[in-house]
N, C-alpha and C positions, 0 to 999 in steps of 0.2 A: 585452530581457527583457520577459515579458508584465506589465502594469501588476497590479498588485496590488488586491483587489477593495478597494473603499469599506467604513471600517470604522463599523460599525453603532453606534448612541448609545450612549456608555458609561456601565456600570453605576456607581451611584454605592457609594461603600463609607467607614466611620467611622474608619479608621485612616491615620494619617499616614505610615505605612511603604507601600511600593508591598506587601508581602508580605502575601498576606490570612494566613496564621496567626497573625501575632499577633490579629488582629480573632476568626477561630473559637478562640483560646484564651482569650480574655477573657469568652467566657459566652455565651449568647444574652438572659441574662437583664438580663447587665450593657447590653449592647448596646443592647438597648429600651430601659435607663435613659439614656444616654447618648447617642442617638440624632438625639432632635429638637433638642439644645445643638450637635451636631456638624455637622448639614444646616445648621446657621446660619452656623456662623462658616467652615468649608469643606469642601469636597467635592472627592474625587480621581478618577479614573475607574483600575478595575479591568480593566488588561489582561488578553487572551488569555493572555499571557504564551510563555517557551522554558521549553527546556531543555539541559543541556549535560551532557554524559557521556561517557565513556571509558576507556581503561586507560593509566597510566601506570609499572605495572611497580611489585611488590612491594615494591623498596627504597623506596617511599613512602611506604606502610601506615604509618596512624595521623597522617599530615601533614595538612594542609588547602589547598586550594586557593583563592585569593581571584578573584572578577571584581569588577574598579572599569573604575564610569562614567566617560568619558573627556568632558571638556568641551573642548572646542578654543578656545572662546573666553579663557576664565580660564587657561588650558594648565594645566590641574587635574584630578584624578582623585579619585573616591568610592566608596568598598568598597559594592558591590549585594548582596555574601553570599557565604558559603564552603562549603567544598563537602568533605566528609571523604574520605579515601580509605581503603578496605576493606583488608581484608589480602591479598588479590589483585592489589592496586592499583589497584580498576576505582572509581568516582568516576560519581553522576548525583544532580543535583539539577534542581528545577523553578525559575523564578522569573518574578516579575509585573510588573515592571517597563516600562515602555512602552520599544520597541526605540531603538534608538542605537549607539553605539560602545565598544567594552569594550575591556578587557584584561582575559586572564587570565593572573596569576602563578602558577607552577607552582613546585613547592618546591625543583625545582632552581636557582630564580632566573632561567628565562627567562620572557617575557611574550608570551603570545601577542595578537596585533593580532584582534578579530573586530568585524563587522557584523551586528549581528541582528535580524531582523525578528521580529514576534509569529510565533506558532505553530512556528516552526522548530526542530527539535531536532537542535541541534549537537552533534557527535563529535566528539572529537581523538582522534585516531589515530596512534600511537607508531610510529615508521619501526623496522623490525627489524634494519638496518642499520646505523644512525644513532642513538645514544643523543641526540643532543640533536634528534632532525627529527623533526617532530610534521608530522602533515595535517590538514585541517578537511572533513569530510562532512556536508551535510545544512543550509547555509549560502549560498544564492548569493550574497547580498551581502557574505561575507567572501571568496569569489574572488572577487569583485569589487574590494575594496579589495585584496587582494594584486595584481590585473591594475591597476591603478594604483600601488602602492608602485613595482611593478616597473620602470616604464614612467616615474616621475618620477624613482627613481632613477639609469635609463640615462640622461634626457634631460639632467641633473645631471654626469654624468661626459662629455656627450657638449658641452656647452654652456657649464657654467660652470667642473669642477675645470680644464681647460686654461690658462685667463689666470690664474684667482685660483694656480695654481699660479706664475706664471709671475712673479704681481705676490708672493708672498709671497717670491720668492728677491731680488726688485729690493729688496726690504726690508731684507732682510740683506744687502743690499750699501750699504757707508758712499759709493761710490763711485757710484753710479747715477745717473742725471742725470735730473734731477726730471719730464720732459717723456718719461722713457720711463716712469716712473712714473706720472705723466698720462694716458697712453698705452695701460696696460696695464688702469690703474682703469678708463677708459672701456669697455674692451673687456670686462671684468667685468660690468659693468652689461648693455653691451648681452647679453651670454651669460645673464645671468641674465632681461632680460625678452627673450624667445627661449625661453627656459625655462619661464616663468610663464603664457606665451600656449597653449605644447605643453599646458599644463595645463587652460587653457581648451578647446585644442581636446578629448581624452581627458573631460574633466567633459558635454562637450554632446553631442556624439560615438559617444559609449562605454557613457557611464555607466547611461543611459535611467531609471528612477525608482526605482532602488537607492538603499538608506539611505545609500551610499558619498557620493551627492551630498553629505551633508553634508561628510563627511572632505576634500569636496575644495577644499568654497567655501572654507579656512583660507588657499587660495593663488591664488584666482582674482585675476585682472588686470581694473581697472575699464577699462582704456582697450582695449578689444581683447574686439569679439562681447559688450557688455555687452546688448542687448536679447533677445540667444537666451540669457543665462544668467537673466535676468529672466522669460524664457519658464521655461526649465526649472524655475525655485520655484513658477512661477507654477500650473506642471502640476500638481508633488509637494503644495502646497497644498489643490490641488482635492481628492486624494483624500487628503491625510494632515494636516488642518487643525489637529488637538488634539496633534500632538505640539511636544514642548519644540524639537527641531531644525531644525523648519519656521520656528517663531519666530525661531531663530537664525538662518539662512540670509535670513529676511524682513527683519532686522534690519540684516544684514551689508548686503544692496543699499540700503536706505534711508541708510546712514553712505557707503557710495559716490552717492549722490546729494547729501549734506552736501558731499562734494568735489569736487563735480564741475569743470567747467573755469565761471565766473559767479556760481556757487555765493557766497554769504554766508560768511564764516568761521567756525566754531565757534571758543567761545572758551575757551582753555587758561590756564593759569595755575600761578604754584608760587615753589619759592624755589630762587636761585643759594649756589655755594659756602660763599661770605659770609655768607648768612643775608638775603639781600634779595629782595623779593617782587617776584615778575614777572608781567603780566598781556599775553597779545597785544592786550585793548583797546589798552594804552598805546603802541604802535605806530600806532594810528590818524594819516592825514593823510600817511604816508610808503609807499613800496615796502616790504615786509619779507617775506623771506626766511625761512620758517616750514623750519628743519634739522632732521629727528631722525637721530644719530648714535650711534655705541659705541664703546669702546676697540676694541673686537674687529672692527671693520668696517672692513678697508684702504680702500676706495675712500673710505669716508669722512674716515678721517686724511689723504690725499693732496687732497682737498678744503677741508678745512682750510686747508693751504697757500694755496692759492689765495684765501679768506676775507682771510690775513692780508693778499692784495694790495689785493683791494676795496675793502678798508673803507675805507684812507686814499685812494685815487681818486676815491671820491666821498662825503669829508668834508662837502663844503660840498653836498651833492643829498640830497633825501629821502630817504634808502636806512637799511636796519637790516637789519643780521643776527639773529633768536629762535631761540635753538638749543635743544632737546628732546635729553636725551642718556638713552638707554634702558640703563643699565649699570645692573647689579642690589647693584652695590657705590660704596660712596661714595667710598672711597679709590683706585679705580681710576679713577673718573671724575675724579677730582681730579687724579690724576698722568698721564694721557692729555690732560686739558685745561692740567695745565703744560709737558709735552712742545710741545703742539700751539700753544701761545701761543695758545687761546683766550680773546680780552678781550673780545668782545662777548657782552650778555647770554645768560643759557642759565639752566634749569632743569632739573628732577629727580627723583622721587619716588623711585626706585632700586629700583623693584619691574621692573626687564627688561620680559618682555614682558606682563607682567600690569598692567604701566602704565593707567590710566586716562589719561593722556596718548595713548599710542598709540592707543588703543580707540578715541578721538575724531576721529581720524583718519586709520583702518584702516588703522596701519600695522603690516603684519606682515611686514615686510621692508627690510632698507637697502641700501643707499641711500635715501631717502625727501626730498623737500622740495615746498616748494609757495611758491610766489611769490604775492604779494596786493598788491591794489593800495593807494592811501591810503582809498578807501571800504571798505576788510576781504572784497575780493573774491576768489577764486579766480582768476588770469587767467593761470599755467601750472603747469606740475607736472614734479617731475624737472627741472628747466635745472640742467647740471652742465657744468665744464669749460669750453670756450671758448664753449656754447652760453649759456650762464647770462652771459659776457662779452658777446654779441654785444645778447643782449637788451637790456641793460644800456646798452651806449651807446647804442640802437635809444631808449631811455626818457630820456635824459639827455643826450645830443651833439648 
Protein backbone atom coordinates (compact mmCIF):
# COMPACT_ATOMS: atom_id res chain seq x y z
CA UNK A 1 0.00 0.00 0.00
CA UNK A 2 1.44 3.45 -0.93
CA UNK A 3 2.42 5.21 2.42
CA UNK A 4 0.12 7.80 3.22
CA UNK A 5 1.18 11.57 2.82
CA UNK A 6 2.59 13.24 6.26
CA UNK A 7 -0.37 15.02 7.86
CA UNK A 8 0.10 18.80 8.05
CA UNK A 9 0.10 20.68 11.78
CA UNK A 10 -3.19 20.50 13.04
CA UNK A 11 -5.62 23.05 13.34
CA UNK A 12 -6.24 23.94 16.70
CA UNK A 13 -10.13 24.22 17.60
CA UNK A 14 -12.28 25.17 21.30
CA UNK A 15 -14.60 22.29 21.63
CA UNK A 16 -14.01 19.22 23.49
CA UNK A 17 -16.14 17.10 21.10
CA UNK A 18 -13.90 15.76 17.97
CA UNK A 19 -17.33 17.32 15.84
CA UNK A 20 -16.77 20.95 15.01
CA UNK A 21 -20.70 21.73 15.07
CA UNK A 22 -21.09 21.97 18.10
CA UNK A 23 -18.13 24.67 18.17
CA UNK A 24 -20.08 26.68 14.74
CA UNK A 25 -23.27 26.29 16.84
CA UNK A 26 -22.14 28.09 19.87
CA UNK A 27 -21.76 31.49 18.12
CA UNK A 28 -18.63 33.12 16.64
CA UNK A 29 -19.29 35.54 19.25
CA UNK A 30 -19.34 33.23 22.12
CA UNK A 31 -16.32 31.56 20.65
CA UNK A 32 -14.13 34.86 20.94
CA UNK A 33 -15.39 35.05 24.44
CA UNK A 34 -14.33 31.67 25.35
CA UNK A 35 -11.45 31.48 23.35
CA UNK A 36 -8.31 32.45 25.19
CA UNK A 37 -9.67 30.40 28.67
CA UNK A 38 -9.90 27.36 26.15
CA UNK A 39 -6.11 27.63 24.40
CA UNK A 40 -5.14 27.43 27.99
CA UNK A 41 -6.40 24.65 29.72
CA UNK A 42 -6.50 22.39 26.18
CA UNK A 43 -6.32 22.16 22.67
CA UNK A 44 -7.63 19.24 20.30
CA UNK A 45 -6.46 19.07 16.67
CA UNK A 46 -9.38 19.31 14.04
CA UNK A 47 -9.36 16.33 11.60
CA UNK A 48 -9.68 16.12 7.94
CA UNK A 49 -12.27 13.94 8.99
CA UNK A 50 -14.65 10.77 6.60
CA UNK A 51 -17.35 10.00 5.84
CA UNK A 52 -19.90 7.04 5.67
CA UNK A 53 -22.99 6.51 3.51
CA UNK A 54 -25.04 4.12 2.01
CA UNK A 55 -28.46 2.32 1.44
CA UNK A 56 -29.70 0.12 3.68
CA UNK A 57 -33.28 -0.58 2.35
CA UNK A 58 -36.39 1.24 3.33
CA UNK A 59 -37.47 -1.11 6.01
CA UNK A 60 -35.07 1.15 8.16
CA UNK A 61 -36.44 4.55 7.36
CA UNK A 62 -36.43 6.59 10.45
CA UNK A 63 -33.91 4.28 12.48
CA UNK A 64 -30.51 5.54 13.26
CA UNK A 65 -27.37 4.13 12.72
CA UNK A 66 -24.53 4.36 15.56
CA UNK A 67 -20.43 4.14 14.86
CA UNK A 68 -18.55 3.55 18.25
CA UNK A 69 -14.70 3.86 18.66
CA UNK A 70 -13.25 0.68 19.26
CA UNK A 71 -10.41 0.76 21.87
CA UNK A 72 -8.46 -2.61 21.93
CA UNK A 73 -6.76 -1.91 24.69
CA UNK A 74 -9.62 -1.27 27.49
CA UNK A 75 -11.66 -4.02 24.94
CA UNK A 76 -14.25 -0.90 25.02
CA UNK A 77 -16.35 0.85 22.64
CA UNK A 78 -17.55 4.79 22.36
CA UNK A 79 -20.52 6.02 20.22
CA UNK A 80 -18.52 8.77 17.55
CA UNK A 81 -22.35 9.60 16.22
CA UNK A 82 -25.27 8.35 14.51
CA UNK A 83 -26.35 8.57 11.39
CA UNK A 84 -30.45 8.93 10.45
CA UNK A 85 -31.68 6.94 7.87
CA UNK A 86 -34.01 8.46 5.06
CA UNK A 87 -37.05 7.06 3.89
CA UNK A 88 -35.39 5.39 1.03
CA UNK A 89 -33.11 3.98 3.45
CA UNK A 90 -29.97 5.75 2.06
CA UNK A 91 -27.88 7.10 5.40
CA UNK A 92 -24.63 9.69 4.90
CA UNK A 93 -23.03 11.58 7.51
CA UNK A 94 -19.52 13.42 7.80
CA UNK A 95 -17.43 12.97 10.94
CA UNK A 96 -14.07 14.66 12.56
CA UNK A 97 -12.76 12.31 14.44
CA UNK A 98 -9.03 11.27 14.05
CA UNK A 99 -9.07 7.78 12.12
CA UNK A 100 -9.03 4.30 14.05
CA UNK A 101 -11.24 1.57 14.28
CA UNK A 102 -15.00 1.57 14.49
CA UNK A 103 -18.01 -0.39 14.45
CA UNK A 104 -20.92 0.43 12.95
CA UNK A 105 -24.28 -1.12 14.31
CA UNK A 106 -26.91 -1.26 11.93
CA UNK A 107 -30.55 -1.44 13.17
CA UNK A 108 -30.67 -4.77 12.28
CA UNK A 109 -28.24 -5.65 15.00
CA UNK A 110 -25.33 -6.44 12.90
CA UNK A 111 -21.88 -4.69 13.48
CA UNK A 112 -19.91 -3.90 10.79
CA UNK A 113 -15.84 -4.10 11.67
CA UNK A 114 -14.30 -0.86 9.72
CA UNK A 115 -10.72 0.98 9.48
CA UNK A 116 -10.78 4.46 8.54
CA UNK A 117 -8.42 6.68 7.68
CA UNK A 118 -9.00 10.68 7.37
CA UNK A 119 -10.41 11.82 4.05
CA UNK A 120 -12.13 8.43 3.05
CA UNK A 121 -15.48 8.23 2.18
CA UNK A 122 -16.89 5.01 3.06
CA UNK A 123 -19.96 3.13 1.45
CA UNK A 124 -21.83 0.15 2.67
CA UNK A 125 -23.16 -1.50 0.18
CA UNK A 126 -26.22 -3.77 0.75
CA UNK A 127 -25.69 -7.43 -1.10
CA UNK A 128 -29.09 -7.80 -3.19
CA UNK A 129 -28.93 -11.26 -2.66
CA UNK A 130 -28.08 -11.39 0.84
CA UNK A 131 -30.32 -9.47 3.27
CA UNK A 132 -27.81 -9.64 5.95
CA UNK A 133 -24.25 -9.11 3.45
CA UNK A 134 -23.19 -5.70 3.34
CA UNK A 135 -19.67 -4.64 1.39
CA UNK A 136 -17.39 -1.71 2.10
CA UNK A 137 -16.19 0.59 -0.90
CA UNK A 138 -13.95 3.53 -0.66
CA UNK A 139 -11.98 1.98 2.64
CA UNK A 140 -8.62 0.29 2.03
CA UNK A 141 -7.77 -0.10 5.31
CA UNK A 142 -11.14 -1.83 6.11
CA UNK A 143 -10.14 -4.50 3.32
CA UNK A 144 -7.39 -4.67 4.98
CA UNK A 145 -8.59 -5.58 8.29
CA UNK A 146 -11.12 -7.94 6.76
CA UNK A 147 -7.80 -9.55 4.64
CA UNK A 148 -6.67 -10.10 8.18
CA UNK A 149 -9.87 -11.25 10.18
CA UNK A 150 -9.95 -13.75 7.37
CA UNK A 151 -6.70 -15.07 7.48
CA UNK A 152 -6.48 -15.18 11.57
CA UNK A 153 -9.53 -16.85 11.55
CA UNK A 154 -8.31 -19.69 9.01
CA UNK A 155 -4.94 -19.86 10.99
CA UNK A 156 -7.32 -20.47 14.24
CA UNK A 157 -9.25 -23.35 12.93
CA UNK A 158 -6.11 -24.51 11.17
CA UNK A 159 -3.78 -24.36 14.39
CA UNK A 160 -5.47 -24.20 17.39
CA UNK A 161 -9.74 -25.45 17.26
CA UNK A 162 -7.86 -29.19 16.42
CA UNK A 163 -6.21 -30.05 20.16
CA UNK A 164 -8.48 -27.50 22.13
CA UNK A 165 -11.22 -29.65 20.43
CA UNK A 166 -9.55 -32.63 21.31
CA UNK A 167 -8.60 -31.39 25.04
CA UNK A 168 -12.26 -30.31 25.53
CA UNK A 169 -13.73 -33.84 25.04
CA UNK A 170 -10.68 -35.37 27.41
CA UNK A 171 -12.58 -33.09 29.75
CA UNK A 172 -15.70 -34.63 29.73
CA UNK A 173 -14.17 -37.82 30.05
CA UNK A 174 -14.24 -38.87 34.05
CA UNK A 175 -11.89 -41.59 32.69
CA UNK A 176 -9.07 -39.80 30.85
CA UNK A 177 -5.69 -40.31 32.21
CA UNK A 178 -4.24 -37.00 33.18
CA UNK A 179 -0.85 -37.37 31.06
CA UNK A 180 -3.21 -37.44 27.84
CA UNK A 181 -4.63 -34.34 29.33
CA UNK A 182 -1.05 -32.97 29.72
CA UNK A 183 -0.61 -33.92 26.54
CA UNK A 184 -3.22 -32.44 24.60
CA UNK A 185 -2.91 -28.81 26.98
CA UNK A 186 0.50 -28.76 25.59
CA UNK A 187 -0.33 -29.27 22.23
CA UNK A 188 -2.80 -26.29 22.57
CA UNK A 189 -0.50 -24.03 23.60
CA UNK A 190 1.99 -24.84 21.07
CA UNK A 191 -1.12 -24.47 18.31
CA UNK A 192 -1.89 -21.39 19.69
CA UNK A 193 1.73 -19.79 19.65
CA UNK A 194 1.99 -21.06 15.92
CA UNK A 195 -0.86 -19.00 15.50
CA UNK A 196 0.15 -15.80 17.22
CA UNK A 197 3.58 -15.76 15.21
CA UNK A 198 1.21 -16.46 11.63
CA UNK A 199 -0.07 -13.18 13.04
CA UNK A 200 3.10 -11.63 13.38
CA UNK A 201 4.18 -12.71 10.22
CA UNK A 202 0.60 -11.14 8.16
CA UNK A 203 0.90 -7.68 10.72
CA UNK A 204 4.94 -7.12 9.10
CA UNK A 205 4.38 -8.78 5.94
CA UNK A 206 0.90 -7.73 4.71
CA UNK A 207 -0.16 -5.12 6.52
CA UNK A 208 2.36 -2.16 5.27
CA UNK A 209 1.28 1.25 7.14
CA UNK A 210 -2.62 0.69 7.16
CA UNK A 211 -4.48 1.80 10.38
CA UNK A 212 -5.12 -2.11 10.43
CA UNK A 213 -1.55 -2.25 12.13
CA UNK A 214 -3.21 -1.26 14.93
CA UNK A 215 -6.03 -3.94 15.12
CA UNK A 216 -3.30 -6.21 14.93
CA UNK A 217 -0.73 -5.37 17.68
CA UNK A 218 -3.91 -6.78 20.19
CA UNK A 219 -2.16 -10.21 19.16
CA UNK A 220 1.18 -9.75 18.34
CA UNK A 221 3.82 -12.20 20.02
CA UNK A 222 6.82 -10.54 21.94
CA UNK A 223 9.16 -13.44 21.44
CA UNK A 224 9.08 -13.97 17.56
CA UNK A 225 10.40 -10.89 14.80
CA UNK A 226 9.95 -8.29 17.78
CA UNK A 227 12.60 -5.68 16.19
CA UNK A 228 10.73 -5.70 12.49
CA UNK A 229 7.44 -5.11 14.47
CA UNK A 230 9.50 -2.25 16.46
CA UNK A 231 10.45 -1.23 12.96
CA UNK A 232 7.01 -1.20 11.71
CA UNK A 233 5.51 1.63 14.72
CA UNK A 234 8.61 2.86 14.32
CA UNK A 235 7.64 3.82 10.48
CA UNK A 236 3.58 4.42 11.23
CA UNK A 237 5.06 6.96 13.99
CA UNK A 238 7.24 8.81 11.48
CA UNK A 239 4.39 9.74 9.57
CA UNK A 240 1.21 9.39 11.94
CA UNK A 241 2.79 10.87 15.30
CA UNK A 242 -0.48 12.76 16.80
CA UNK A 243 -2.70 9.95 16.64
CA UNK A 244 -4.10 8.19 19.91
CA UNK A 245 -3.28 4.59 18.21
CA UNK A 246 0.29 5.26 17.42
CA UNK A 247 0.55 5.92 21.27
CA UNK A 248 -1.13 2.83 21.84
CA UNK A 249 0.88 0.51 19.65
CA UNK A 250 4.13 2.67 21.33
CA UNK A 251 2.93 1.74 24.54
CA UNK A 252 2.21 -1.86 23.86
CA UNK A 253 6.12 -2.53 22.86
CA UNK A 254 7.45 -0.56 25.82
CA UNK A 255 5.23 -3.10 28.38
CA UNK A 256 6.91 -5.85 26.18
CA UNK A 257 10.13 -4.55 26.91
CA UNK A 258 8.85 -4.41 30.92
CA UNK A 259 8.87 -8.35 30.16
CA UNK A 260 11.27 -9.06 28.64
CA UNK A 261 13.51 -12.17 29.36
CA UNK A 262 16.28 -9.74 32.40
CA UNK A 263 13.76 -7.42 32.65
CA UNK A 264 12.96 -6.13 36.32
CA UNK A 265 9.47 -7.20 37.33
CA UNK A 266 6.63 -4.80 37.37
CA UNK A 267 4.91 -4.92 40.52
CA UNK A 268 1.25 -6.39 40.79
CA UNK A 269 -0.55 -6.47 43.67
CA UNK A 270 -4.38 -7.09 45.03
CA UNK A 271 -6.56 -9.22 47.38
CA UNK A 272 -7.15 -13.19 47.44
CA UNK A 273 -10.54 -14.86 48.06
CA UNK A 274 -10.24 -14.32 51.77
CA UNK A 275 -9.85 -10.86 51.71
CA UNK A 276 -5.88 -10.83 52.15
CA UNK A 277 -3.71 -8.59 50.40
CA UNK A 278 -1.03 -9.74 48.14
CA UNK A 279 1.85 -7.84 46.71
CA UNK A 280 4.56 -9.72 44.16
CA UNK A 281 7.27 -7.53 46.33
CA UNK A 282 6.42 -10.09 49.01
CA UNK A 283 7.79 -12.92 47.00
CA UNK A 284 11.10 -11.07 46.93
CA UNK A 285 14.38 -13.62 47.83
CA UNK A 286 12.60 -16.72 46.30
CA UNK A 287 11.73 -18.29 42.57
CA UNK A 288 8.01 -17.26 41.97
CA UNK A 289 6.16 -18.27 39.40
CA UNK A 290 4.01 -15.09 38.29
CA UNK A 291 0.31 -17.39 36.73
CA UNK A 292 -2.36 -15.62 34.99
CA UNK A 293 -5.26 -18.10 34.71
CA UNK A 294 -9.43 -18.54 34.03
CA UNK A 295 -11.94 -20.80 34.70
CA UNK A 296 -12.40 -20.90 31.13
CA UNK A 297 -8.85 -21.65 30.08
CA UNK A 298 -8.26 -25.79 29.91
CA UNK A 299 -4.62 -25.78 29.46
CA UNK A 300 -4.61 -23.77 32.40
CA UNK A 301 -6.85 -25.96 34.86
CA UNK A 302 -4.78 -29.09 33.67
CA UNK A 303 -1.72 -26.98 34.99
CA UNK A 304 -3.02 -26.56 38.04
CA UNK A 305 -2.65 -30.13 38.55
CA UNK A 306 0.52 -30.13 38.24
CA UNK A 307 1.00 -26.78 40.74
CA UNK A 308 -0.65 -29.12 43.22
CA UNK A 309 2.66 -31.45 42.65
CA UNK A 310 5.18 -28.67 42.98
CA UNK A 311 4.50 -27.11 45.74
CA UNK A 312 4.95 -29.90 48.22
CA UNK A 313 8.51 -31.00 46.26
CA UNK A 314 9.94 -28.22 47.01
CA UNK A 315 8.48 -27.09 50.44
CA UNK A 316 11.64 -26.78 51.90
CA UNK A 317 13.45 -24.60 48.41
CA UNK A 318 12.73 -21.09 47.62
CA UNK A 319 9.90 -21.56 45.34
CA UNK A 320 6.26 -19.67 45.35
CA UNK A 321 3.56 -20.13 43.18
CA UNK A 322 1.51 -15.92 42.54
CA UNK A 323 -1.42 -16.59 40.60
CA UNK A 324 -3.44 -13.74 38.72
CA UNK A 325 -6.70 -15.18 37.79
CA UNK A 326 -8.44 -12.94 35.11
CA UNK A 327 -12.27 -14.35 35.54
CA UNK A 328 -14.53 -11.36 35.19
CA UNK A 329 -16.77 -13.07 38.01
CA UNK A 330 -15.91 -13.72 41.53
CA UNK A 331 -17.86 -16.68 42.10
CA UNK A 332 -16.61 -18.45 39.35
CA UNK A 333 -13.18 -17.81 40.22
CA UNK A 334 -13.91 -19.20 43.53
CA UNK A 335 -15.53 -22.40 42.49
CA UNK A 336 -12.85 -23.19 39.65
CA UNK A 337 -10.18 -22.36 42.47
CA UNK A 338 -12.12 -25.02 44.73
CA UNK A 339 -12.34 -27.46 42.10
CA UNK A 340 -8.72 -26.82 41.13
CA UNK A 341 -7.46 -27.00 44.95
CA UNK A 342 -5.80 -24.00 44.46
CA UNK A 343 -3.98 -22.99 47.98
CA UNK A 344 -1.16 -21.05 47.01
CA UNK A 345 -1.55 -17.34 46.84
CA UNK A 346 -3.51 -15.71 43.91
CA UNK A 347 -5.33 -12.59 43.43
CA UNK A 348 -8.11 -10.71 41.43
CA UNK A 349 -9.74 -7.59 40.44
CA UNK A 350 -12.50 -9.68 38.33
CA UNK A 351 -12.61 -7.14 35.61
CA UNK A 352 -11.50 -10.11 32.67
CA UNK A 353 -9.58 -8.74 30.37
CA UNK A 354 -9.87 -5.02 31.31
CA UNK A 355 -7.75 -6.20 34.33
CA UNK A 356 -5.11 -3.56 35.12
CA UNK A 357 -3.35 -6.75 36.24
CA UNK A 358 -3.11 -8.11 32.79
CA UNK A 359 -2.33 -4.73 31.12
CA UNK A 360 0.94 -4.79 33.26
CA UNK A 361 1.96 -7.67 31.86
CA UNK A 362 0.51 -7.70 28.39
CA UNK A 363 -1.28 -10.33 28.87
CA UNK A 364 -3.87 -10.89 26.42
CA UNK A 365 -3.92 -14.40 26.13
CA UNK A 366 -3.65 -17.71 28.25
CA UNK A 367 -1.94 -19.52 28.96
CA UNK A 368 0.51 -16.81 30.32
CA UNK A 369 3.27 -17.05 33.20
CA UNK A 370 6.55 -15.83 33.91
CA UNK A 371 9.20 -17.16 36.17
CA UNK A 372 11.40 -14.55 38.38
CA UNK A 373 14.19 -15.00 40.11
CA UNK A 374 14.73 -14.02 43.93
CA UNK A 375 16.06 -10.49 42.73
CA UNK A 376 12.30 -9.84 40.92
CA UNK A 377 13.88 -10.63 37.62
CA UNK A 378 12.42 -11.96 34.41
CA UNK A 379 14.67 -15.16 33.66
CA UNK A 380 11.79 -17.23 31.53
CA UNK A 381 8.42 -17.01 30.23
CA UNK A 382 5.68 -19.69 29.54
CA UNK A 383 7.70 -22.93 31.39
CA UNK A 384 4.64 -25.11 31.39
CA UNK A 385 4.37 -28.90 31.88
CA UNK A 386 7.36 -30.93 32.25
CA UNK A 387 9.51 -27.87 30.95
CA UNK A 388 8.66 -25.82 33.99
CA UNK A 389 9.71 -29.32 35.99
CA UNK A 390 12.95 -29.66 34.22
CA UNK A 391 13.87 -26.08 35.05
CA UNK A 392 12.97 -26.58 38.43
CA UNK A 393 15.25 -29.23 39.49
CA UNK A 394 17.88 -27.48 36.93
CA UNK A 395 17.48 -24.45 40.08
CA UNK A 396 17.14 -26.75 42.98
CA UNK A 397 18.89 -30.51 42.58
Amino acid sequence: MKRKKKIPAPIMVTSRSYSLKSVYGAGLSRIRRLAPLAFTLFTLPAWAGFSISGKIGSGAAGTEIVLYRIDIDSNAKSEEGRISVAADGVFRRSFYGEPGLFSLDLPSGQALGLAIDQDQNVEIVADPNDATGYSVAGSPDTLDLRAYEDFRKDSLTRLVYPPRAQLNAAKENPNAPSGLMTRLAKAEVQGYTAHRRELNDFSIDRIGDSIVLYATSLRWDPDYRLKELQGKVDAFAEERSELAITASMQTRLQRFARTAIGSVSSPISGRSLDGKYYSLADFRGKYVLVDFWASWCVPCRVENRLYNQLLPKYADHPFAIFAVNLDDNRQIWEMASKRDRVVWPQISDSLGWQSPLAATYNVTALPMSFLMDPDGRIIYRNLRGEALETKLAELFE
